[in-house]
Phi, psi and omega in degrees: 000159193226132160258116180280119160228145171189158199267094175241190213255307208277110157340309188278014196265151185236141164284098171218141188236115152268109194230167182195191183233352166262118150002095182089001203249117186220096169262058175207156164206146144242152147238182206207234193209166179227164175190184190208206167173154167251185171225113191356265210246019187257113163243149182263174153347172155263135194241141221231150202246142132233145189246128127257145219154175004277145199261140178269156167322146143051050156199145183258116170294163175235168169184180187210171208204115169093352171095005163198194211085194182261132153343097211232149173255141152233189179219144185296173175258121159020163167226016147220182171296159004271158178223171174199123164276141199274132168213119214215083217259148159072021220291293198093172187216053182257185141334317192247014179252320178288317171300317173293310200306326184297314194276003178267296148346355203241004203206133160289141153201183192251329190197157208236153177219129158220099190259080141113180171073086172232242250286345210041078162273312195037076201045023183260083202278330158322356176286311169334301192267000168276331154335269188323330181276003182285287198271349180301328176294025169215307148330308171331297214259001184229195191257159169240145170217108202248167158222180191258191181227208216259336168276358175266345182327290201046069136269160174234118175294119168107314172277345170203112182282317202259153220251137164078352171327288175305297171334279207302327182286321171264340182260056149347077177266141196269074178314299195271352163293357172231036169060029181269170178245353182237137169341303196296017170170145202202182160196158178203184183268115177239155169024257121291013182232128155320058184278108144268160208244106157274168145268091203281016187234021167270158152284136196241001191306191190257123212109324190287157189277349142359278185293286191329328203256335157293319184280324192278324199295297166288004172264016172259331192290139189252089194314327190303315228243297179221127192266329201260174193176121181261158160209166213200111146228178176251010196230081204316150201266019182202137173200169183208012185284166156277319179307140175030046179313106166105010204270327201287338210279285188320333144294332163305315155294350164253326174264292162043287162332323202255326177298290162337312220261317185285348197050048170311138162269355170178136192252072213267150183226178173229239178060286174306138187239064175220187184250144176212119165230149209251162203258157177325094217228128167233153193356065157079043180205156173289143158204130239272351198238013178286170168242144190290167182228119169241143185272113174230075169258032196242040196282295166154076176263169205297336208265358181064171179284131135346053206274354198264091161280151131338122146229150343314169143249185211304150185279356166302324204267098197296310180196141208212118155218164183254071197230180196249151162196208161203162188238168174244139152265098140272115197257130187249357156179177139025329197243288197270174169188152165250137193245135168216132181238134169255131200264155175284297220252058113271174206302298194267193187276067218288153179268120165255007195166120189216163192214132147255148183234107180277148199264183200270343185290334190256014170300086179291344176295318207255075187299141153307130164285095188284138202257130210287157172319304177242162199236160181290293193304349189287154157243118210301000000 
């Protein structure tokens, strides 16, 4: 299934996505919901959600929105390997933000990972809809799957409380298909691989309904069925930056344990806005049975780079630069995947740091650790 969103003006527009697989040709239809939302003196659109499906693997729909308009394609992602991902922390709405999207546009791929920081609105909320008019020629054609980031909160203390308004109403995630209760985290499938959507601006303590929602979730996973397993936030638990030094460690430390137990292969974040990726690591030491943890927050927001490292740096910490790009995940079958990040500012999408990764499913030291309901430490 595909979920469709888009934004109008016009009241009389109905949420209906008309689709089909030949060009122009549309014998399928859904419908859906429309909903809205203020902002102290901001009202949005009609924002308009329709979920449709079922989708066959690996085929490209045609469709249309509201029952006229132009014509938009996306192609579904595989339901085995190889599959491959885009993946782009911190986007922004700059210069260097329209450069990742174009080298990310210049190369196929099946699903966009974005862990948090897209529009920079910051209660500016007309940002919200230029952001959208920004990112659709990419959003259309492929699934974008975001978690949020520390811009998306938008509160104001006494006067504006609720928190995630703009977020939760237009970036619409499929939270309750993996049994979450909240937008801000979730998790799904792609081909063989297990992507969690965490939240670093939910509560996350040991207790919480999160950690609760974390523990039933990896304790769901079928290694046999999807070997490999992501997991995504944004404020990253390993950093060697000076920037936004130390914010992730109290969720590193209430969660750490369940991701490490689960054998996640890897931990992608944002927030920092350079690129860092750290060698296979548990509670701040190499381990081989670890998950690798990369910093990619560097898609191109308004607020510029991180240039400022830690020296020396940590023998944890493998390669570090502070420049805007995006990396790919390819995963090509049960065992391996190639992680590669491309820096922006060459001519082309040049690779500047790359990995292969065997997963951890295929490890005989690291089998999974079943991780018990409660924890000594849990409060019933």
């Amino acid at each position: 299934y595909i979920r469709v969103s888009w934004i109008t003006s016009d009241k009389n527009v109905q949420p209906t996505v008309q689709y089909g697989k030949t060009r122009g040709k549309y014998n399928l239809s859904a419908t859906g919901e429309i909903t809205s939302y203020h902002y102290l003196f901001y009202k949005s659109g009609q924002i308009h959600h329709v979920r449709i499906g079922p989708l066959d693997p690996g085929t490209t729909y045609y469709y249309r929105c509201g029952g006229s308009g132009p014509e938009f394609h996306f192609r579904t992602p595989p339901s085995a390997f190889p599959v491959e991902f885009a993946v782009a922390g911190d986007l922004g709405q700059t210069e260097w933000t329209v450069s990742t999207l174009s080298h990310i546009g210049a190369r196929d791929y099946d699903v966009l990972l974005l862990p948090g920081d897209l529009s920079y609105a910051d209660m500016d909320q007309p940002l919200w809809d230029s952001f959208g008019r920004l990112v659709e020629p990419y959003a259309s054609t492929r699934p974008w799957m975001v978690t949020q980031g520390n811009h998306e909160v938008e509160t104001l203390p006494v006067v504006y409380r609720n928190a995630f308004m703009a977020y939760n109403t237009r970036w619409l995630m499929p939270y309750r298909a993996s049994k979450s209760t909240s937008n801000l985290y979730y998790s799904f499938e792609v081909a063989g691989a297990h992507i969690i959507m965490l939240g670093s601006y939910a509560d996350f303590y040991i207790g919480s309904d999160q950690y609760r929602w974390l523990k039933a979730d990896v304790a769901s996973i079928d290694r046999r069925r999807t070997p490999w397993v992501f997991a995504l936030l944004h404020a990253p638990w390993y950093n060697s930056n000076f920037a936004h030094r130390g914010e992730g460690e109290a969720m590193r430390v209430a969660m750490e344990e369940v991701l490490y137990k689960a054998r996640v292969d890897a931990v992608f974040t944002g927030h920092v806005h350079a690129y860092e990726r750290f060698t296979r690591v548990y509670n701040n030491k190499a381990d081989v049975c670890g998950p690798v943890h990369v910093t990619i927050g560097d898609g191109g927001n308004r607020e510029g780079l991180a240039n400022s490292f830690e020296n020396p740096r940590p023998s944890i910490s493998v390669y570090r630069e502070p420049s805007f790009g995006h990396a790919r995940l390819r995963v090509f079958n049960s065992t391996h995947a190639h992680w590669s990040w491309h820096r922006n500012n060459d001519t082309g999408s040049f690779v500047a740091d790359e990995l292969w990764l065997e997963s951890l499913a295929a490890s005989k030291a690291c089998k999974p650790i079943r991780v018990p309901s409660k924890s000594q430490n849990e409060e019933p």
